[in-house]
NUKOLKOL-774350 format. One record per atom (N, C-alpha, C): residue in three letters; x, y, z. Coordinates in nm, 4 decimals. Layout:
N
ATOM   aa         u         v         w
ATOM  ala         X         Y         Z
...
! end
This chain:
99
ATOM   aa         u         v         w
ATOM  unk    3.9145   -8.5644  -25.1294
ATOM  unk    3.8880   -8.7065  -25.1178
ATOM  unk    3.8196   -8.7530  -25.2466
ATOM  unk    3.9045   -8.8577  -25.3103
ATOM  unk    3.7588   -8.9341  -25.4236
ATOM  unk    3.6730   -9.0145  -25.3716
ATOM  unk    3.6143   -9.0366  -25.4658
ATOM  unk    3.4630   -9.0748  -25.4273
ATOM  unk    3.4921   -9.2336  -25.4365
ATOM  unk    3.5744   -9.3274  -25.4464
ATOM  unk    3.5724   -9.4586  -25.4104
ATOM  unk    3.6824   -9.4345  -25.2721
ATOM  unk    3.7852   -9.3314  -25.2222
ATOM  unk    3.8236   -9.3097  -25.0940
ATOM  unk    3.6539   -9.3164  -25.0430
ATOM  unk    3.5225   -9.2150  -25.0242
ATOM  unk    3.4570   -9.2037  -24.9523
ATOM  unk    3.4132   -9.3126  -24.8944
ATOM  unk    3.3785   -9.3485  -25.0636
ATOM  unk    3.3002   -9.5144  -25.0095
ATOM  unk    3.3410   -9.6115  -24.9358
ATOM  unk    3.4490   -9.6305  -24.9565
ATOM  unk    3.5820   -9.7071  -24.8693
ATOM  unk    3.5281   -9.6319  -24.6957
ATOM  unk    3.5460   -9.5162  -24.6777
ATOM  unk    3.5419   -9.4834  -24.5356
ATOM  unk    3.4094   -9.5166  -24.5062
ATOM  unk    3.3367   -9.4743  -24.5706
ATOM  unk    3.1688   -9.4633  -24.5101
ATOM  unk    3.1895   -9.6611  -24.4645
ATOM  unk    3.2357   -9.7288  -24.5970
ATOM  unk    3.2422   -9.9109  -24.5548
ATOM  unk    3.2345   -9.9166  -24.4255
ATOM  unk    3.3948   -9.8844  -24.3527
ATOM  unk    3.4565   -9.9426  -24.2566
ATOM  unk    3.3990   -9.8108  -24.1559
ATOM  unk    3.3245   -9.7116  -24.1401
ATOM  unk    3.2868   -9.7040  -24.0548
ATOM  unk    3.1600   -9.7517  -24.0003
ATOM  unk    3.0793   -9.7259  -24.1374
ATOM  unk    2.8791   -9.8004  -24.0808
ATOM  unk    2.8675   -9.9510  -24.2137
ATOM  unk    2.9742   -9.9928  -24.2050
ATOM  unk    2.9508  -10.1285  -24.3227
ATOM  unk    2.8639  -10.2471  -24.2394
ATOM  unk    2.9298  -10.2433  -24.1321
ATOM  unk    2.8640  -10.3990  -24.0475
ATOM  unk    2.7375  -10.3519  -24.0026
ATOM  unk    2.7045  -10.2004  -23.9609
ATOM  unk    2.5606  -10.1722  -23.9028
ATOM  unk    2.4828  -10.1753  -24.0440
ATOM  unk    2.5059  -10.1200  -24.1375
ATOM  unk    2.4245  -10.1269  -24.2467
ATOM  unk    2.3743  -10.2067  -24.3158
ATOM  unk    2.4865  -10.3424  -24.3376
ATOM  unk    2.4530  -10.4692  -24.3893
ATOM  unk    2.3227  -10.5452  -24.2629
ATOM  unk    2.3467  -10.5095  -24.1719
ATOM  unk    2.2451  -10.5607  -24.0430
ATOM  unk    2.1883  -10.5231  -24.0805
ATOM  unk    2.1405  -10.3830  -24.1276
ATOM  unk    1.9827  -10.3124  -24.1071
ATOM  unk    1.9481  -10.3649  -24.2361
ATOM  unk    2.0173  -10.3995  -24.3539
ATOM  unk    1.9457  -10.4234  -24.4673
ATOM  unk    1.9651  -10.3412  -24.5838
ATOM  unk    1.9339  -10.3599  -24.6959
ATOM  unk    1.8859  -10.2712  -24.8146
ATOM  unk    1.8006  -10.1315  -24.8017
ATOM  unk    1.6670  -10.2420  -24.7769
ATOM  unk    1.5184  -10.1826  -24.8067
ATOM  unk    1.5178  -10.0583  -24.6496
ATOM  unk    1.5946  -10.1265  -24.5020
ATOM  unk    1.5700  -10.0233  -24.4426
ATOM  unk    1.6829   -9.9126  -24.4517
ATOM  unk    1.7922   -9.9618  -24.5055
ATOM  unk    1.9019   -9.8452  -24.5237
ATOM  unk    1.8348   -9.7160  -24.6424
ATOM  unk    1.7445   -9.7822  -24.7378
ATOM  unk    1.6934   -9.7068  -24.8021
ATOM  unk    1.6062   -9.6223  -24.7677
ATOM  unk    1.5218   -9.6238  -24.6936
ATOM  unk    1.4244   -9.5996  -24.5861
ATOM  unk    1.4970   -9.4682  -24.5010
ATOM  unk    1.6235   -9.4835  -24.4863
ATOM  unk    1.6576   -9.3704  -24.3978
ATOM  unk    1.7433   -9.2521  -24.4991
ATOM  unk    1.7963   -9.3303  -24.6385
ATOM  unk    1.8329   -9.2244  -24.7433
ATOM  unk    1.7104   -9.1309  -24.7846
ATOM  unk    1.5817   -9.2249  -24.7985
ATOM  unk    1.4876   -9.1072  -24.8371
ATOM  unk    1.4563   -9.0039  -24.7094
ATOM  unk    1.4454   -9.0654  -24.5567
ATOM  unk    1.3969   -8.9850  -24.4954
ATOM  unk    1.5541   -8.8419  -24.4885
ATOM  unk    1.6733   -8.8187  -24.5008
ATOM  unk    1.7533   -8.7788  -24.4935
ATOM  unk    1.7211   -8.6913  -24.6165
ATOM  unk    1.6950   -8.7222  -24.7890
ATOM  unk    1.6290   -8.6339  -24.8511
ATOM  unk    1.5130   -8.5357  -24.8125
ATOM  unk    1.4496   -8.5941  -24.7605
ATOM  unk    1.3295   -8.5039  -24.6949
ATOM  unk    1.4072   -8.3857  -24.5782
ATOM  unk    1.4578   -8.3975  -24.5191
ATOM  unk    1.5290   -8.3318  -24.4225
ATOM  unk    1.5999   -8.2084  -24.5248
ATOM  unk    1.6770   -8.2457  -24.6383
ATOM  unk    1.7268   -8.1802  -24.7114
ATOM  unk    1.6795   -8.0909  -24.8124
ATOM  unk    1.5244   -8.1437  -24.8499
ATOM  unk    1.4298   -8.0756  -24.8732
ATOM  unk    1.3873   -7.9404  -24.7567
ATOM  unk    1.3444   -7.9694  -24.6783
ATOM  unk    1.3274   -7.8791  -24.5498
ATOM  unk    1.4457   -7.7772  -24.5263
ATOM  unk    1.5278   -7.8413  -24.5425
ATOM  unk    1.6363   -7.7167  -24.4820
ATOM  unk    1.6797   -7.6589  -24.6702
ATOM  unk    1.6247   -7.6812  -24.7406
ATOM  unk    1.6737   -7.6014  -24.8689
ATOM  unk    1.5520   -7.5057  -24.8541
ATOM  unk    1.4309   -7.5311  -24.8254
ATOM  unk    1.2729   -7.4751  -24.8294
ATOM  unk    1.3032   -7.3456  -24.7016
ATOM  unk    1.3745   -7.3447  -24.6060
ATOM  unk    1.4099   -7.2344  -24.4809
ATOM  unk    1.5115   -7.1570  -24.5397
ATOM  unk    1.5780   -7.2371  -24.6542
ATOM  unk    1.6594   -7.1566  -24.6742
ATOM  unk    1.8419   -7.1056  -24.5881
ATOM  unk    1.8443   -7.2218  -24.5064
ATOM  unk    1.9834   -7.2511  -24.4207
ATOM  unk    2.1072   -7.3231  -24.5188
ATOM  unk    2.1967   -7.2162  -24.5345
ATOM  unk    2.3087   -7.3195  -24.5919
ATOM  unk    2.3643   -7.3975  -24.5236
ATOM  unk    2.4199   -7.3582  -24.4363
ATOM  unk    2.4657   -7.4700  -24.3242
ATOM  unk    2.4312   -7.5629  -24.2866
ATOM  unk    2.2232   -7.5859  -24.3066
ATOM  unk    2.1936   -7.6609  -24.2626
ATOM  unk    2.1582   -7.7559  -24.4034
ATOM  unk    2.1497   -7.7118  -24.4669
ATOM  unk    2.1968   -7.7559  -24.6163
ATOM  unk    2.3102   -7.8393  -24.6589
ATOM  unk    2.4084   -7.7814  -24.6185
ATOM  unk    2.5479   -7.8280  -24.6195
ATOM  unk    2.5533   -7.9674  -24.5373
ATOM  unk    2.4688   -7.9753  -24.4613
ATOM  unk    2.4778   -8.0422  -24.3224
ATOM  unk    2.4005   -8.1857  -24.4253
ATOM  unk    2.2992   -8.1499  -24.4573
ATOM  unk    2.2154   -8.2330  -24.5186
ATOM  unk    2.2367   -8.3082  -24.6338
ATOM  unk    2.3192   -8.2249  -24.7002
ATOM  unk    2.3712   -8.3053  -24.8455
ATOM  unk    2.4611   -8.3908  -24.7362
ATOM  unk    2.5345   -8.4022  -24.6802
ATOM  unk    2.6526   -8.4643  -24.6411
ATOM  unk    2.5770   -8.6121  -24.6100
ATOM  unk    2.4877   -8.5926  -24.5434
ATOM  unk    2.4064   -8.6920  -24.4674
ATOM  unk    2.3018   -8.7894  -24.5912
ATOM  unk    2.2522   -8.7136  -24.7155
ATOM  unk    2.2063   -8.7827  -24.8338
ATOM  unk    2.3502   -8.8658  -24.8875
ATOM  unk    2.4173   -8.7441  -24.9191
ATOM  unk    2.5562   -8.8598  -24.9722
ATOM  unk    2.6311   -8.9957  -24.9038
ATOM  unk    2.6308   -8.9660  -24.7146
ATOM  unk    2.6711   -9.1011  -24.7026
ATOM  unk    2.5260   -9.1842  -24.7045
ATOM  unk    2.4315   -9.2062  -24.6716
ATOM  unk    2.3641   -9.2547  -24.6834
ATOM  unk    2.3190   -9.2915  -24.8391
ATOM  unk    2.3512   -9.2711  -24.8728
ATOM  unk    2.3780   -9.3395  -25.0788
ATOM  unk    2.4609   -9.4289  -25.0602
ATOM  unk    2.5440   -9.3461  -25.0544
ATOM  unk    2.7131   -9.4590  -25.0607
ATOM  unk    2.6610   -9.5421  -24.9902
ATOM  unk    2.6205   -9.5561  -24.8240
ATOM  unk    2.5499   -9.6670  -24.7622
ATOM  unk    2.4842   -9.7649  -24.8309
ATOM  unk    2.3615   -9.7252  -24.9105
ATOM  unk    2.2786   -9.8399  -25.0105
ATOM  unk    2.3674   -9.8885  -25.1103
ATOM  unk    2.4814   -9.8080  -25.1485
ATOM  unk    2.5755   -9.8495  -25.2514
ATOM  unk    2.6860   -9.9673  -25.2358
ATOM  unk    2.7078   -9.9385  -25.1055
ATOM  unk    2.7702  -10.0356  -25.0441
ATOM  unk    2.6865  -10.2053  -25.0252
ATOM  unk    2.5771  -10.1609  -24.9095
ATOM  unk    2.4946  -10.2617  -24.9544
ATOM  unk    2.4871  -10.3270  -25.0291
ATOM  unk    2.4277  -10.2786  -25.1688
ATOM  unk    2.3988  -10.3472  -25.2506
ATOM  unk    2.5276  -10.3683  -25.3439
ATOM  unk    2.6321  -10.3735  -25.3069
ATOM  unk    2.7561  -10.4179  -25.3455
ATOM  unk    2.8199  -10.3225  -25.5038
ATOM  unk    2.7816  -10.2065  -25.4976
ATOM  unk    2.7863  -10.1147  -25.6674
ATOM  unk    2.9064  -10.0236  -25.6285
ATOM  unk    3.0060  -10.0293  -25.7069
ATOM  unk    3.1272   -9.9335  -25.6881
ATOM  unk    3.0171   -9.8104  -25.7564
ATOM  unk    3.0026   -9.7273  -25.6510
ATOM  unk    2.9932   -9.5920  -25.6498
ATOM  unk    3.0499   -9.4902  -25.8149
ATOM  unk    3.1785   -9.5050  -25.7894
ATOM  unk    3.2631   -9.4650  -25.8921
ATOM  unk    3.2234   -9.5621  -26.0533
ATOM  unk    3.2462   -9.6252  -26.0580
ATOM  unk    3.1606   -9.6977  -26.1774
ATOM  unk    3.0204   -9.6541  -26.2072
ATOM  unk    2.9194   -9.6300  -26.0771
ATOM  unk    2.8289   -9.5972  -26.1511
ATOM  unk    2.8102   -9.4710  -26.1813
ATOM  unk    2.8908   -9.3711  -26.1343
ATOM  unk    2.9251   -9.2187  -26.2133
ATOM  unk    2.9739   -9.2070  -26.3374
ATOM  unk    3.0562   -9.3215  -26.3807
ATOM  unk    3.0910   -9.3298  -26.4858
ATOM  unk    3.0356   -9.2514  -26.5938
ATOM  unk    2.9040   -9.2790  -26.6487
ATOM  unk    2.8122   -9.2163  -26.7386
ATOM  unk    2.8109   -9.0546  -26.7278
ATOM  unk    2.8412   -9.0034  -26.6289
ATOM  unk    2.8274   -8.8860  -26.6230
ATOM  unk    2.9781   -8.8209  -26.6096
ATOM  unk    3.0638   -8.8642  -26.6550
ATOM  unk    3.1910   -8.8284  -26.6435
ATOM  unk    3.2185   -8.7157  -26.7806
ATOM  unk    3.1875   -8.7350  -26.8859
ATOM  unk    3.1638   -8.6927  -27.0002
ATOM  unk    3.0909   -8.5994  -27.0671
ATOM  unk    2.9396   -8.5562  -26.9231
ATOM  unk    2.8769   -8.4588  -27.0255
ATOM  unk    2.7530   -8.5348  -26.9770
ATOM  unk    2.6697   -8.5153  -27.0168
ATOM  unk    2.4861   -8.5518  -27.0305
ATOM  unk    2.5370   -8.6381  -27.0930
ATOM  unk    2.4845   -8.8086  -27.0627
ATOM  unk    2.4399   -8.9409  -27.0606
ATOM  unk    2.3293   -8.9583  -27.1932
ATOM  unk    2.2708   -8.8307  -27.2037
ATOM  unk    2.1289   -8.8599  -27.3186
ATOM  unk    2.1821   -8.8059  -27.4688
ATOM  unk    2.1757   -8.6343  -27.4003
ATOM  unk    2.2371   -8.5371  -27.5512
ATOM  unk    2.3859   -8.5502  -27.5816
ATOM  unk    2.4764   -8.6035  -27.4979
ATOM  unk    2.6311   -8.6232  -27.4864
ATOM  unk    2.7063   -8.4472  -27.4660
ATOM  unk    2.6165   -8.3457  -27.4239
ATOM  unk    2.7150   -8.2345  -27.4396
ATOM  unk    2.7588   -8.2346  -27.2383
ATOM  unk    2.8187   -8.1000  -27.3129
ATOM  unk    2.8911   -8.0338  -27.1412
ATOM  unk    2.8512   -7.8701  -27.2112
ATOM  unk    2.7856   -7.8089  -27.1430
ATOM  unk    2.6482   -7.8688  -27.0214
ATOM  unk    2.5557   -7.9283  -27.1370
ATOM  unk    2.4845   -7.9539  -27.0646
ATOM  unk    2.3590   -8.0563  -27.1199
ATOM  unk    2.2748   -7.9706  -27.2083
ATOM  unk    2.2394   -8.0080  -27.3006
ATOM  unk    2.1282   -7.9270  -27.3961
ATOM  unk    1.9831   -7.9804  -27.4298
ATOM  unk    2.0033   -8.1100  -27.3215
ATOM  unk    1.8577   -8.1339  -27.3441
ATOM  unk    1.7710   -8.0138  -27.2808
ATOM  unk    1.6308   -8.1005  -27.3284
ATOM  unk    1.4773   -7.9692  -27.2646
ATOM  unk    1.4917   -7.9926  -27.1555
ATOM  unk    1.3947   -7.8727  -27.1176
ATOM  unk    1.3236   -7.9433  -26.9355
ATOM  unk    1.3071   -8.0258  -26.9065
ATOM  unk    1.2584   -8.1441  -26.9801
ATOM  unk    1.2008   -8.2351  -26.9274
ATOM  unk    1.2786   -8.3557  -26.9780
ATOM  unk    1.4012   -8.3437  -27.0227
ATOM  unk    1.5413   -8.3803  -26.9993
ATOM  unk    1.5466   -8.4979  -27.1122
ATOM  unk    1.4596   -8.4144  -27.2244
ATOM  unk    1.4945   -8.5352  -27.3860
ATOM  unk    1.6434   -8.4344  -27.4165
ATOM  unk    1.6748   -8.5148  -27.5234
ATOM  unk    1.7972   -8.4663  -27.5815
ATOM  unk    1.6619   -8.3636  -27.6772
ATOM  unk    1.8001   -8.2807  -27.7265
ATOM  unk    1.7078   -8.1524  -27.8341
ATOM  unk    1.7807   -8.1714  -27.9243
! end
């Protein structure tokens, strides 16, 4: 599936509940869904891992939708390599200057 197919599905399945709940609270439930994903990376469950990214990603696409941003456009930048240093893989430092 590409990633403007996803967005498209995630739309037409939670588009009308999401636009109801809002921005600020759709956001509200992407972070709490990170936290969850935090937890199950910290136990150490792939599955439940697996389970969790799925649930951060629609819930993105959700705020993405929201706030009206083709998804795919804003990957754009990263289509190419690191956005900062321009390589594949990235050669910036740790702390993610270009080197």
């Amino acid at each position: 599936m590409k990633i403007n197919d996803f967005q498209q599905a995630i739309n037409k399945t939670f588009g009308a509940r999401d636009r109801a709940r809002g921005l600020e609270r759709s956001f509200l439930w992407l972070v709490e869904e990170v936290g969850e994903l935090a937890e199950a990376i910290r136990h150490g469950e792939k599955s439940a891992v697996e389970h969790e990214v799925g649930d951060v990603l629609a819930w993105l696409v959700s705020v993405a939708n929201i706030a009206e941003i083709d998804v795919n456009s804003a990957a754009k930048r990263f289509y190419d390599g690191c956005p900062y240093c321009h390589n594949a893989p990235c050669r910036c430092d740790e702390d993610g200057r270009p080197s």
